[in-house]
C-alpha positions as a printed NumPy array, in Angstrom:
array([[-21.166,  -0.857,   2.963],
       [-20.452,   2.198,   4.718],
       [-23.19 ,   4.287,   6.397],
       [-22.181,   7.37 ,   4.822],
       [-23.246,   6.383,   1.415],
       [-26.478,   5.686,   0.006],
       [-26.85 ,   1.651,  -0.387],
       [-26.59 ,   0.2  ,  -3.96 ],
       [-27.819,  -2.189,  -5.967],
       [-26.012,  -5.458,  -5.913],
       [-25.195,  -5.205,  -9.723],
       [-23.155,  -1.917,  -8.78 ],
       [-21.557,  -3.861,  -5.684],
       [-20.108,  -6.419,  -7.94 ],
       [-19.514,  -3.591, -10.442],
       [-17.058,  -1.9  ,  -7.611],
       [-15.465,  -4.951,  -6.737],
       [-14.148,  -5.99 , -10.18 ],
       [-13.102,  -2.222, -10.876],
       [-10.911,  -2.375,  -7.581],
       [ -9.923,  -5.972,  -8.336],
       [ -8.829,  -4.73 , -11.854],
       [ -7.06 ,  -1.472, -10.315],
       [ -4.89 ,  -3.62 ,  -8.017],
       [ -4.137,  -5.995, -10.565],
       [ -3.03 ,  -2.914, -13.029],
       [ -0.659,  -1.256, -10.114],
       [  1.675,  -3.488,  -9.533],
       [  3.916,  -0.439,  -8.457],
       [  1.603,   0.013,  -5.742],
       [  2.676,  -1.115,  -1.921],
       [  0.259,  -3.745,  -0.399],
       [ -1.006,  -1.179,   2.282],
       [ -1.724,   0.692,  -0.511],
       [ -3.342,  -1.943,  -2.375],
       [ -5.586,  -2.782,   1.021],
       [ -6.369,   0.806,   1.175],
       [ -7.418,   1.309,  -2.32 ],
       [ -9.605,  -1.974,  -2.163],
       [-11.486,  -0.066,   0.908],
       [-11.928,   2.79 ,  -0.512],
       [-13.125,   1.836,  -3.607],
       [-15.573,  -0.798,  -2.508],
       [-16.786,   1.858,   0.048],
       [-15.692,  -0.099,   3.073],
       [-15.012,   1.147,   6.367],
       [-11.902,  -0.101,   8.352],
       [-14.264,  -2.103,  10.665],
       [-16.536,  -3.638,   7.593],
       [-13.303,  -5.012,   5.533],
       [-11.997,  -6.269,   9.096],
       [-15.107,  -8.293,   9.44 ],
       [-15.419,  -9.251,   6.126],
       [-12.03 , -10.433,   6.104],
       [-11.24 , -11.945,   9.179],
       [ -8.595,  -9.839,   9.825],
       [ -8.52 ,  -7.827,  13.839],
       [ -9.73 ,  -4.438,  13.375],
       [ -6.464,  -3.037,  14.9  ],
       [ -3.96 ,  -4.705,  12.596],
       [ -5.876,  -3.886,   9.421],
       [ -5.52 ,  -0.234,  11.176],
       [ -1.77 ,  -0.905,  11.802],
       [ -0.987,  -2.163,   7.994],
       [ -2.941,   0.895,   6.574],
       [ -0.878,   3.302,   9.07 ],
       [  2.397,   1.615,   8.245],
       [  2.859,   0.514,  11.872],
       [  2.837,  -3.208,  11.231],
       [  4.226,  -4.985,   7.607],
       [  1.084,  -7.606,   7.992],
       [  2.025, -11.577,   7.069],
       [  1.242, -13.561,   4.293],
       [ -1.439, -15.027,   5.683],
       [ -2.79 , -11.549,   6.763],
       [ -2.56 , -10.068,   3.575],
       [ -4.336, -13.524,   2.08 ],
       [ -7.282, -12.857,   4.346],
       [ -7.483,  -9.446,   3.079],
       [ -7.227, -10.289,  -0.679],
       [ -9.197, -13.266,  -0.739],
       [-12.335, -11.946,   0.002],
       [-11.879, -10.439,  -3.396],
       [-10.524, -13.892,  -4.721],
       [ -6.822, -12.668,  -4.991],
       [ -3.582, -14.083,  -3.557],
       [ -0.477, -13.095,  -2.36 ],
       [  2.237, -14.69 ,  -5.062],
       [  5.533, -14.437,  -6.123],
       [  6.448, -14.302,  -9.789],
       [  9.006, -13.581, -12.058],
       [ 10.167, -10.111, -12.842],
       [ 10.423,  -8.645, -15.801],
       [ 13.228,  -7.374, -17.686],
       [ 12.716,  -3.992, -17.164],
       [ 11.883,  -4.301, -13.455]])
């Protein structure tokens, strides 16, 4: 958790989590560097935290929230499974 906030109980951990799972999940408008970022923010992660917790290098986690790098599939996995999501494809929708 980031050192700027106060730390929190577990319950209200888990609590962020499935509120930022649930926002990503509701957004499918949303780009995925937008999707990382909102994940971070909500679960009150700094860049360096989600990198670790993720596996993912500290500077392309940087470059992907920047828009300097498009990230792979297996990047982006990294990122969303430590939330238990995955990168899919499925079928549109008729309106999309």
């Amino acid at each position: 958790m980031d050192k700027r906030f106060t730390p929190m109980p577990l319950a209200e951990q888990l609590a962020l989590r499935q509120q930022a799972v649930a926002d990503v999940l509701a957004h499918p408008e949303w780009t995925l560097p937008q999707a990382v970022r909102h994940l971070k923010r909500t679960m009150r992660l700094t860049t360096a935290e989600m990198a670790k917790l993720s596996g993912v290098s500290f500077r392309t986690l940087q470059d992907i929230e920047a828009g300097r790098s498009e990230g792979t599939v297996q990047t982006f996995n990294r990122l969303f499974g430590m939330l238990g999501l995955k990168l899919g494809v499925v079928p549109r929708s008729e309106g999309d």
